[in-house]
C-alpha positions in Angstrom: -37.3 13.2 18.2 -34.2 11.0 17.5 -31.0 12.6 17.8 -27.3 12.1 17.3 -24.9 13.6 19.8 -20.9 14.0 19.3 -18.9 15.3 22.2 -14.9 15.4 21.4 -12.5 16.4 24.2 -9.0 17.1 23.7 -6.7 17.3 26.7 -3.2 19.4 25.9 -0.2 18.9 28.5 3.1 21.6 28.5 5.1 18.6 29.9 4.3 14.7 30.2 1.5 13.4 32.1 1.2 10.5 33.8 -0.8 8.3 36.4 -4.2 10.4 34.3 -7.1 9.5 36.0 -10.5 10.6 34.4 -14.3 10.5 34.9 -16.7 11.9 32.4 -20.7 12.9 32.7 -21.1 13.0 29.2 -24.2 10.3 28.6 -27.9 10.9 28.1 -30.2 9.1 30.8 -32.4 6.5 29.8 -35.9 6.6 31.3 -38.9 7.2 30.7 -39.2 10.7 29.1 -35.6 9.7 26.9 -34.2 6.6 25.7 -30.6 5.8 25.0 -30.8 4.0 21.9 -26.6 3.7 21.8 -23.2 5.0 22.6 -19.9 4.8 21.9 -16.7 5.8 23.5 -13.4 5.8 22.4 -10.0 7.1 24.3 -6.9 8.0 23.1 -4.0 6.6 24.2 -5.7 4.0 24.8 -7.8 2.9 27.4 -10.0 0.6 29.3 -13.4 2.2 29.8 -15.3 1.4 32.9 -19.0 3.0 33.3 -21.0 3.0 36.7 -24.1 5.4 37.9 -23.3 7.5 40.7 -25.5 8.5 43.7 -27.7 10.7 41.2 -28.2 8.1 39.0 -26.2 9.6 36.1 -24.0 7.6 33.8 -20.3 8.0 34.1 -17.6 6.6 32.7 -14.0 6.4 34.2 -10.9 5.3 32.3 -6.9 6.1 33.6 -3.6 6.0 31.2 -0.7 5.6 33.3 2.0 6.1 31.0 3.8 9.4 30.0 1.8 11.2 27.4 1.4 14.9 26.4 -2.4 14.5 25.1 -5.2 12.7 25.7 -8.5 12.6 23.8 -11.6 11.1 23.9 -14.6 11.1 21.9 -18.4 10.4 22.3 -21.1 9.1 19.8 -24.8 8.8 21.3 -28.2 8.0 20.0 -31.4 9.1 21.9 -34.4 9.2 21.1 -36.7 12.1 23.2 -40.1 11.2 24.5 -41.4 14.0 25.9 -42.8 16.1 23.4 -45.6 18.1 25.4 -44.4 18.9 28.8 -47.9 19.5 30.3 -49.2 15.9 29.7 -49.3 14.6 32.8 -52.6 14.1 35.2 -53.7 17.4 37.1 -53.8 17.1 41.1 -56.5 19.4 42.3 -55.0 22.1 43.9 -55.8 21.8 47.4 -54.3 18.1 47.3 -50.9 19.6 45.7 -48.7 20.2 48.9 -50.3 16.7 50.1 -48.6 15.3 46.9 -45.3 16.7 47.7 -45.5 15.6 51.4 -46.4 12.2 50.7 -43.2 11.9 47.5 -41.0 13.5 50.1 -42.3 10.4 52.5 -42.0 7.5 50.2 -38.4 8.6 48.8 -36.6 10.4 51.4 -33.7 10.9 49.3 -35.5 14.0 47.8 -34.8 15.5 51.0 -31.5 16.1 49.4 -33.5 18.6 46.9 -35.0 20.6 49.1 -32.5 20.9 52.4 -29.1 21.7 50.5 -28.4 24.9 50.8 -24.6 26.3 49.8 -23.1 29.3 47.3 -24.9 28.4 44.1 -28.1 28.1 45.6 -28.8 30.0 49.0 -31.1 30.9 51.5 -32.9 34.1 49.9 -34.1 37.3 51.5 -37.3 39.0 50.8 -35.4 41.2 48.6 -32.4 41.1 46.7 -30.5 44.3 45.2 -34.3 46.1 45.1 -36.0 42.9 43.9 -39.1 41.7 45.8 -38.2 37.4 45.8 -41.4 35.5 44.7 -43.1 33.9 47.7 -45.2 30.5 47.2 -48.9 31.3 47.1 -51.5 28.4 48.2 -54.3 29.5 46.3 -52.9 29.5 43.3 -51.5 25.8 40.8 -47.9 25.1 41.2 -46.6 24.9 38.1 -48.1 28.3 37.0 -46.2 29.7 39.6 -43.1 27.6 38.9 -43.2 29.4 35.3 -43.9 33.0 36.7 -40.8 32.4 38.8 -39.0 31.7 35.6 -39.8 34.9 34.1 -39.2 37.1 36.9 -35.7 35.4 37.1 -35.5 36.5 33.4 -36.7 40.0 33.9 -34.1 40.5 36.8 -31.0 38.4 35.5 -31.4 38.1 31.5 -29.5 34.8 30.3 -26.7 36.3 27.9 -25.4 33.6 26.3 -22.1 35.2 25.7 -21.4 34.2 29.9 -19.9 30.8 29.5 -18.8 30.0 33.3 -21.3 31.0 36.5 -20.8 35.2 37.1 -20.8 34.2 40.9 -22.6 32.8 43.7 -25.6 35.4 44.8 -26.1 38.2 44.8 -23.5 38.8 42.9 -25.4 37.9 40.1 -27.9 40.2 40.5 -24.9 43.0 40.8 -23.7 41.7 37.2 -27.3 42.1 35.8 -27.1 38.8 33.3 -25.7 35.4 33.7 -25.0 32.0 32.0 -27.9 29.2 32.2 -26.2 27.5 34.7 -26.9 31.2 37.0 -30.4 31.2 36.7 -31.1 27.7 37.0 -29.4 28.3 40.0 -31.3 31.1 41.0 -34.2 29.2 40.6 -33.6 26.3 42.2 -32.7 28.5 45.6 -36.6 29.8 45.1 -37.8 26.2 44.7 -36.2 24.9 48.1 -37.0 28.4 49.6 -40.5 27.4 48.9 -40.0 23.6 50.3 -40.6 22.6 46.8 -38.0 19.7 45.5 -35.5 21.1 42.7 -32.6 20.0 41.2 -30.2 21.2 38.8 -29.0 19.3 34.9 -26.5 19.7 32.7 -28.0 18.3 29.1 -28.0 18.6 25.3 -30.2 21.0 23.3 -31.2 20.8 19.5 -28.8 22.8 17.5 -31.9 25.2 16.6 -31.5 26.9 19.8 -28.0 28.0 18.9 -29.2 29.6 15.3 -28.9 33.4 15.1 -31.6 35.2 16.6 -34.1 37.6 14.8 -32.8 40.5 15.9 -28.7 39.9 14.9 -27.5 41.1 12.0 -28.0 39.7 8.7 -25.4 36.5 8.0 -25.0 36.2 11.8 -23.4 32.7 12.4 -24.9 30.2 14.4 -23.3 30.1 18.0 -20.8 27.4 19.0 -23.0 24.3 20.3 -22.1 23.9 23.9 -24.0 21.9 26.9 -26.5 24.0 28.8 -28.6 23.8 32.4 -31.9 24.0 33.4 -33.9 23.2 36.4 -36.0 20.1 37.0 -39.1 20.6 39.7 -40.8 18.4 41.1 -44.8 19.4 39.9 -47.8 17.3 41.6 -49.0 14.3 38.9 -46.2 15.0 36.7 -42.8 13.8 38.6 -39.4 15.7 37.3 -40.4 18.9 35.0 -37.5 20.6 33.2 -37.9 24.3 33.7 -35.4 26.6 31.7 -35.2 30.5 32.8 -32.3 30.9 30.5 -35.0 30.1 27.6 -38.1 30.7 29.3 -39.2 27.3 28.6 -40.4 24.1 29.5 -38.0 21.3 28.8 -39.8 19.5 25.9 -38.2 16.7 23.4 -35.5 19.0 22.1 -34.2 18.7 25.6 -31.6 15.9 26.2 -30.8 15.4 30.2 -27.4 14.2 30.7 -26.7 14.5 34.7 -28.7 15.9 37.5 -27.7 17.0 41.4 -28.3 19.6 44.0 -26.1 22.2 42.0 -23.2 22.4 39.6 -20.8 20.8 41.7 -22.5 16.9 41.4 -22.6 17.5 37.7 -19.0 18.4 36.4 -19.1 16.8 32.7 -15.0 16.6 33.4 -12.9 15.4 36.5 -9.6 15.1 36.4 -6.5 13.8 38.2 -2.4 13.2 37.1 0.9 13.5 37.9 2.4 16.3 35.8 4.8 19.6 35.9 1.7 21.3 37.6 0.8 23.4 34.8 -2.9 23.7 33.9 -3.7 21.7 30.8 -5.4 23.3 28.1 -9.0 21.9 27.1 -10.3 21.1 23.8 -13.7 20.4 23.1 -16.6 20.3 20.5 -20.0 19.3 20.7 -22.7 18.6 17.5 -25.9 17.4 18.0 -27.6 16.4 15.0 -31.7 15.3 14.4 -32.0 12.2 12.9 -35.6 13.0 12.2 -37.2 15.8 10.8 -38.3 18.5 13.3 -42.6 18.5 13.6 -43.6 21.7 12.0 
């Protein structure tokens, strides 16, 4: 799939700004399950854009206007084309030789260390049971990934994704006390299983195809699609396939109508928006829009 993706951001100041410092996560990765075919960036007033990857690898871009202004914008064009249209095509590592697998990634690239040790609000040491819910524990007898996507469900079953939540309900278990929670909750959630298992798991922020945001089957007749917006999955690390997206908010595999834009141990590496100025210390308001578009048909 070949998509188009438009990410405007308006910035709105009581009082003049000044000395505005920005950095933006807004840029698909290129590698092999996506390519970047193109992007474009513009700033307004204007601005010199710089771009460097940061210790995730993820694209960001920086840019500062130092003179007074009361808004700033900036707008987004991307191309990408999406690779990975059956996430189970990858070569199956016999069971008994799938903690081996782990063991010896975890040995060749110790910096996934950083996805299985970091522990913190968002994604917690868990008990064996939660508000009445039994927590999942890792089986060896059984394939990982079918147990990666049972998690996923129970998540689901305990903490349905509403997509009406549009920041995180709270660290745990206060989400469990709300009963529902944004994608960015239950990747969480999930994630805190993965590393409770020793498993490597990281958290993305990313794109979806606008398809996910039509009106489901059971709203009301003329129901409006819902306001495109970035969402967050998981990504595991399964034996012979490398980095898997797994959604709970979707119940999902991450195939090609996935777009990854950044990826970290939680939330907090991934903030699409970071900000810094010299102002009257009023919070600025925020303005932003987000269309993704297929270039190419959908497969049937």
């Amino acid at each position: 799939m070949r998509y188009q993706i438009e990410r405007v951001c308006r910035i709105h100041f009581a009082a003049p700004a000044r000395e505005h410092h920005v950095q933006i996560r807004l840029a698909p990765w290129d590698d092999e399950s996506q390519s970047l075919l193109q992007i474009q960036l513009s700033v307004a007033p204007d601005a010199g854009v710089a771009a460097c990857r940061d210790g995730f690898g993820n694209l960001s871009h920086h840019f500062a206007v130092m003179g007074a202004h009361r808004e700033l914008a900036f707008k987004m064009r991307a191309e990408v084309e999406t690779l990975r249209s059956n996430p189970f095509d990858f070569p199956v590592i016999a069971q008994a030789r799938e903690r081996a697998w782990i063991d010896e990634a975890l040995h060749q690239a110790p910096r996934l260390w950083d996805f299985v040790l970091h522990q913190g609000p968002l994604t917690p040491v868990l008990p064996e049971q939660i508000c009445g819910h039994r927590v999942p524990i890792l089986r060896e007898d059984r394939p990982l990934l079918d147990q990666v996507q049972e998690a996923s469900a129970w998540i689901q079953s305990v903490t349905p994704f509403d997509p009406e939540v549009e920041l995180p309900v709270a660290a745990l278990p206060g989400l469990f006390d709300a009963g529902r929670g944004c994608a960015a909750d239950l990747a969480h959630l999930l994630i805190a299983l993965m590393r409770q298992w020793s498993i490597p798991a990281r958290f993305v922020s990313g794109y979806l195809d606008a398809s996910y945001f039509d009106p489901d089957d059971e709203d009301p007749p003329g129901t409006q699609p819902r306001e495109q917006r970035l969402h967050h999955w998981a990504e595991v690390l399964i034996p012979g396939g490398g980095w898997r997206g797994v959604d709970p908010a979707m119940g999902l595999l991450a195939d090609a109508t996935y777009m990854r834009v950044a990826v970290g141990r939680d939330a907090g590496d991934v903030q699409p928006l970071r900000q810094t100025c010299r102002s009257d210390g009023s919070v600025p308001e925020l303005e932003e829009t987000l269309a993704v578009t297929p270039i190419e048909p959908r497969p049937e």
